[in-house]
Each structure stands twice: as structure tokens, then as C-alpha cells.
C-alpha positions in Angstrom: -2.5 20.8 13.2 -2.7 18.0 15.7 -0.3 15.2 14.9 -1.2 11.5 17.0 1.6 9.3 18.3 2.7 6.9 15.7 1.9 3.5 16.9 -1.9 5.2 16.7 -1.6 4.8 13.0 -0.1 1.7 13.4 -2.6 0.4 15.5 -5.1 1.4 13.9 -4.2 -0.9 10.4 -2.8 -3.8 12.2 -5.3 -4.6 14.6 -5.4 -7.9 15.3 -8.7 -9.6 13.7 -9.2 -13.8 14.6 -9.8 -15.1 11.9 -12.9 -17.6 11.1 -11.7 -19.5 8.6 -11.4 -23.0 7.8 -7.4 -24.4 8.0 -7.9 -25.7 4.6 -9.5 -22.7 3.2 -6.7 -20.4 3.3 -2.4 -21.0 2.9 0.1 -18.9 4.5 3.4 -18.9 3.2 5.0 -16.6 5.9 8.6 -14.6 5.7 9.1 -14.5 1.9 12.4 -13.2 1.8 12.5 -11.1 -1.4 15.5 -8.9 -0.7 18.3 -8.0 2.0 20.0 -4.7 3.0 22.2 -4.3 5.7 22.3 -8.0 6.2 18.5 -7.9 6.9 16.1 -10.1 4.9 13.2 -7.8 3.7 10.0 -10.0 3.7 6.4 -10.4 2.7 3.4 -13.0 3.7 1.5 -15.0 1.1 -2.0 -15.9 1.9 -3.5 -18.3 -1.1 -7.2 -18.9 -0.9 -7.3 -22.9 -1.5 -10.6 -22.3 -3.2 -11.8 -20.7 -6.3 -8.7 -18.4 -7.0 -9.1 -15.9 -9.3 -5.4 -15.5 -10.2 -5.5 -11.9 -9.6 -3.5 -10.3 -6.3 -3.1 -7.2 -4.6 -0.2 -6.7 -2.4 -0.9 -4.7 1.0 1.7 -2.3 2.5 2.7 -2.8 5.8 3.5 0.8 6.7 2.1 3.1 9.5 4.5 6.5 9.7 6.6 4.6 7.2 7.4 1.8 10.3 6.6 -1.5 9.2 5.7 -3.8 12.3 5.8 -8.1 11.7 2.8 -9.7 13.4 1.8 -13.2 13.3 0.4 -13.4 9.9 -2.9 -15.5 11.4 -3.5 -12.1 12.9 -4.0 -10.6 9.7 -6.7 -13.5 8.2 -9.8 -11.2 9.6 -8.2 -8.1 7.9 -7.6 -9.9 4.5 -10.7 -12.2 4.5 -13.0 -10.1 2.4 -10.8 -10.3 -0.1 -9.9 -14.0 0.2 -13.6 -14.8 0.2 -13.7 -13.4 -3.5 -10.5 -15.5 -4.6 -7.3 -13.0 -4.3 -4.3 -14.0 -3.3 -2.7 -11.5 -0.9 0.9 -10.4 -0.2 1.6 -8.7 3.2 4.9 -6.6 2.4 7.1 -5.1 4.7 9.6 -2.7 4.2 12.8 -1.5 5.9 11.2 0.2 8.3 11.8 3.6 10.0 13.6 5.2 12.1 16.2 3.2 10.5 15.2 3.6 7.0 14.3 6.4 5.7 11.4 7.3 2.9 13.8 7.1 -0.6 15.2 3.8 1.1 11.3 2.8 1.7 10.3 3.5 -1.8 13.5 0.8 -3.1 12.0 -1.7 -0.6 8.1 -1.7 -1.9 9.5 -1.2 -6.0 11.7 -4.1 -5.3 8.3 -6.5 -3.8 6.5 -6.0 -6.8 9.0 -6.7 -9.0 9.9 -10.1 -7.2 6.7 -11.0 -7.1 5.9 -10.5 -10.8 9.1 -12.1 -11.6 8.1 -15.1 -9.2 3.9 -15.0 -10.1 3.9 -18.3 -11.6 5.0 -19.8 -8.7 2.2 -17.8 -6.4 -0.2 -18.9 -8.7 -1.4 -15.1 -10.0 -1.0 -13.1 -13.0 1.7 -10.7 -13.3 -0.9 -8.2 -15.2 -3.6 -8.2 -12.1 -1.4 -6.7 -9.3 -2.9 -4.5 -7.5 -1.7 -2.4 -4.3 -3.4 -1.4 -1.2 -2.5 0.2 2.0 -3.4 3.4 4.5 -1.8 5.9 5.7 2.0 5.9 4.9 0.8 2.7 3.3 -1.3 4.3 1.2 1.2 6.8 0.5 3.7 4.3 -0.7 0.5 2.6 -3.1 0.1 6.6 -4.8 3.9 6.3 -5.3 3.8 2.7 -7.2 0.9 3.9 -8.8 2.1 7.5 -10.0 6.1 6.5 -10.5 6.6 2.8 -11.7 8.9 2.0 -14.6 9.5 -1.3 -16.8 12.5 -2.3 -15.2 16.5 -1.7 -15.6 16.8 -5.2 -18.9 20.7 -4.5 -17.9 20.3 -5.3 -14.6 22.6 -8.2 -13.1 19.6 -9.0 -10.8 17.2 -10.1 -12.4 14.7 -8.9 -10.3 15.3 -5.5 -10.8 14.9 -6.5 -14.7 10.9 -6.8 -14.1 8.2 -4.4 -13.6 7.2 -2.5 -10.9 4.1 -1.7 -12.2 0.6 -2.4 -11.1 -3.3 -2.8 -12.3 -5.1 -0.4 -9.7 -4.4 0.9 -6.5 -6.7 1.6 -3.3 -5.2 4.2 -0.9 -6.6 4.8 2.8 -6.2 8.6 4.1 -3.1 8.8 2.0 -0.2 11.8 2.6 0.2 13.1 -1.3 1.8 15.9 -1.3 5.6 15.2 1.2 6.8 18.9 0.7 5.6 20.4 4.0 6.2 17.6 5.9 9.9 17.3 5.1 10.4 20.5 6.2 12.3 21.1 9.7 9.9 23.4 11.0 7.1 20.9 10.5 6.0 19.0 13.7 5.6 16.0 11.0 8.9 16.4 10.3 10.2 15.7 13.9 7.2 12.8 14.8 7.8 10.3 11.8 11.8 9.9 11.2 11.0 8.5 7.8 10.7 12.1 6.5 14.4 13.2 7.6 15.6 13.3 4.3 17.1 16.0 1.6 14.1 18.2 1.0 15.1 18.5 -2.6 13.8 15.1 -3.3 10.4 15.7 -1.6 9.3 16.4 -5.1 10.1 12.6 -6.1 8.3 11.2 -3.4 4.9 13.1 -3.8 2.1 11.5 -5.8 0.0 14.6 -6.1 3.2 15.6 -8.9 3.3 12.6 -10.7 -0.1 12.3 -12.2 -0.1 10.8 -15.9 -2.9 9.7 -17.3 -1.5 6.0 -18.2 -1.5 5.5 -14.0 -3.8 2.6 -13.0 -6.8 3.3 -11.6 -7.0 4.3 -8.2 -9.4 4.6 -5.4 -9.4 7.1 -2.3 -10.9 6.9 1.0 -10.8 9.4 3.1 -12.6 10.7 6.4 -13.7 14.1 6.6 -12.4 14.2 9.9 -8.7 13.2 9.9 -6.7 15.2 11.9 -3.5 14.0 11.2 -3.9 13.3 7.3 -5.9 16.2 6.0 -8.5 14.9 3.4 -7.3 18.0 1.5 -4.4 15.4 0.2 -6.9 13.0 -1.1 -9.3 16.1 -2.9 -5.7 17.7 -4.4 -4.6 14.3 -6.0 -8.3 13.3 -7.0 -8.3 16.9 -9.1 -5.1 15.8 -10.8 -6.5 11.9 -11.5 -9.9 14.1 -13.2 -7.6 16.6 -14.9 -5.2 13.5 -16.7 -8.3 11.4 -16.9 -7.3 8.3 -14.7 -10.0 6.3 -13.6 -10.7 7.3 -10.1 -13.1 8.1 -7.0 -12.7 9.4 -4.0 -15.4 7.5 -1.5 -15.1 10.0 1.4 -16.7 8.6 4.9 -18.2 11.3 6.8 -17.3 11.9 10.5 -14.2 9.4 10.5 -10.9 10.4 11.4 -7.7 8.3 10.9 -8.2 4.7 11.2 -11.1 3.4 10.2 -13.2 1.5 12.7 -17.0 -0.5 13.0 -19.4 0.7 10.2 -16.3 2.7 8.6 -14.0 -0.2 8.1 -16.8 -2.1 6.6 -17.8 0.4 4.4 -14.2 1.2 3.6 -13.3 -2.9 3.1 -16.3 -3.5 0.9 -15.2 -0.7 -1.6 -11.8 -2.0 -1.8 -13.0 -5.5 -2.6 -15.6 -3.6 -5.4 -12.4 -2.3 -6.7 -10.2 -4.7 -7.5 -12.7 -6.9 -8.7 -13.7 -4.3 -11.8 -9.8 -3.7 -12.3 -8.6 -6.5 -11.8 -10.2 -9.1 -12.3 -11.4 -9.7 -16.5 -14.9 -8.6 -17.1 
């Protein structure tokens, strides 16, 4: 199995796009810091369409291999405008980011921005009921495990962000890695190429979607190219047979030809069904 370099996959999501909007049209709020570890502020963008918001958001994961680059967030308008032109506000989350962090420490970081945003929504402008998740790749891995795995909250907690939800309305997951058990093995080249996946391979188990299948999990969207090299669209088929099996609401849209990273005609296609998707699960019909 061929295995790309991992700024590919990186690349590939976080192109650069100028955007062509209007200044009024759109607000950044960059470098929301909604946690810190290791005396590092964890932190997310905010873009608020100025006109006709539908209250509704979905919250895109910065993650390619489980690194999680910054970029000027006016590099990102082009990427997010489809679904700014339909009124969503977007959040561009980071997380600790490998090689430091590693995937159980990842997971924390992308629990924790849902829950500060739900506990902050009022102040954002959305509903904390229509939060939805998107992201490929890793980042699409880390929407499956929202998805698949939230809870309610800890209503002990001393912080009362961890007293909210991490819960969300509907996910949309690009060429997403399911199933982490062979990759956490050493004898993987996986294993050895993204640092994120050094961890106990007794908890691989926790950190695998394709296990966690329930049928209250919020429905979810895959797209996949049938000729991925590095993600296998078997992951996507396996997890869609589990979503069927517990009745979630799901599809797998699977674009012919593409490999990993969708570019041109793909990306369009690919952007115009995650727009479809959150507006019939998000938005009140």
C-alpha cells in the first residue's frame, strides 16, 4: 500500500483559495483561544456571514495526518464560501497537532471545541442544536469520532466547559481512516509516516469509528474516491455497512477516479454535497 508524504494531505485540504467576497459580507474573528495545554493556547477561526444567517454551524477540522497547520484565515474564505453563501457560520478548529500530540490527546482537543463553542453559541450567534462537523482525511477521522463517541458532559466538572456537550447534528467526512487498528501497529508503514498513531495499541479500539456505530449517531455523509491510495475507500464502505446495519441516516457519495484530495470537478462535486447536507440536517425544514 503506497503511503504519500504528509504535507500531501495537508496540502491538499488547505490550499489556499482568494476569496471573492465583499469585506462586509463576511466577519473573521481569528485565534479563539478555547483551551491551553502545555502552556499553548489551542484555537479556532470564526467566520460569520453578515447576511442572512441561518443560526446553524458546522465546525471544520483542521487536521491532515492528525497535524494541524494555522494559515491566514482569509486563505480559507474560498474554501468556506459555499457554505457562507447559504448562511452558516463556520469554525476552523485546530488541535494540538502532531508529532507533538498524539491521537487520544487529539480527540481531548476537538471534544473540548465543541463543547466551548456550545457553551459560548449565544455569543457566535448559532444554535447549540445545529452543530455540525466536517473535515477530510484525519479530519474526517476525527468528525466519525465526534460523531460515533460524544457524551453529555462531566455536570461535576469544575470547568465548565467540560460540563457541556460534545455532541453534534450531522457530520460530513472526506476519505476518512475508520478503522485505526492496523495502522497503530509497528509493522505498519502508517505507523512510522504519521506520529499521531504512536500510541498504546490497546486503545486503538476507542479511537476507531467503524466500532462505535449506534443508531442515535447523527447523520453522516461519506465521500470517498475510488482511487485513494493512501485511505482505502474500503474504510468508508465498512463504516457505511455499520451506519445501514444501526439505521443512521447516511450515504456514501463515492467520486469515481479521485484519489486523496479532491481537486477541479471533484471538489466541486464534493463541496456542493456537503452544503446539501447540512442544510437537510441542520437547518429546520
Amino acid at each position: 500500500m503506497k503511503v504519500a508524504f504528509t504535507a500531501i494531505v495537508l496540502t491538499s485540504l488547505l490550499i489556499p483559495i482568494h476569496p471573492t467576497f465583499a469585506e462586509n459580507e463576511v466577519k473573521i474573528i481569528p485565534d479563539v483561544v478555547y483551551g491551553h495545554k502545555y502552556g499553548m493556547a489551542l484555537t479556532f477561526d470564526v467566520y460569520q456571514p453578515q447576511k442572512q444567517a441561518n443560526g446553524a454551524a458546522v465546525l471544520f477540522m483542521v487536521s491532515g495526518g492528525w497535524y494541524s497547520k494555522w494559515t491566514d484565515p482569509k486563505n480559507m474564505l474560498g474554501w468556506f464560501k459555499p457554505l457562507l453563501d447559504e448562511g452558516f457560520t463556520v469554525f476552523s478548529v485546530r488541535h494540538g497537532s502532531s508529532p507533538k500530540f498524539i491521537i487520544p490527546e487529539v480527540v481531548d482537543d476537538v471534544r473540548r471545541s465543541v463543547r466551548f463553542i456550545r457553551l459560548h453559541s449565544n455569543e457566535y450567534g448559532v444554535r447549540p442544536d445545529q452543530l455540525g462537523v466536517w473535515g477530510g482525511s484525519a479530519g474526517g477521522h476525527l468528525s466519525l469520532v465526534l460523531g460515533t463517541t460524544s457524551d453529555e458532559g462531566n455536570p461535576k466538572a469544575k470547568d465548565k466547559v467540560l460540563q457541556s456537550s460534545d455532541r453534534v447534528a450531522a457530520v460530513v467526512a472526506y476519505y476518512p481512516p475508520t478503522d485505526l487498528r492496523e495502522f497503530v501497529d509497528e509493522k505498519s508503514p502508517y505507523y512510522h509516516r504519521f506520529p499521531a498513531l504512536q500510541f498504546d495499541a490497546d486503545l486503538a479500539d476507542d479511537f476507531s469509528p467503524l466500532l462505535h456505530v449506534t443508531q442515535d449517531d447523527p447523520p453522516t455523509l461519506l465521500i470517498h474516491g475510488d482511487q485513494d491510495q493512501l485511505v482505502p475507500i474500503s474504510h468508508s464502505k465498512n463504516i457505511m455497512k455499520q451506519f445501514q446495519t444501526q439505521k443512521v441516516p447516511a450515504e456514501l457519495l463515492i467520486i469515481e477516479n479521485a484519489a486523496h484530495g479532491f481537486k477541479g470537478d471533484d471538489h466541486s462535486r464534493a463541496s456542493e454535497a456537503v452544503v446539501k447536507w447540512f442544510k437537510q440536517h441542520l437547518l429546520p425544514q
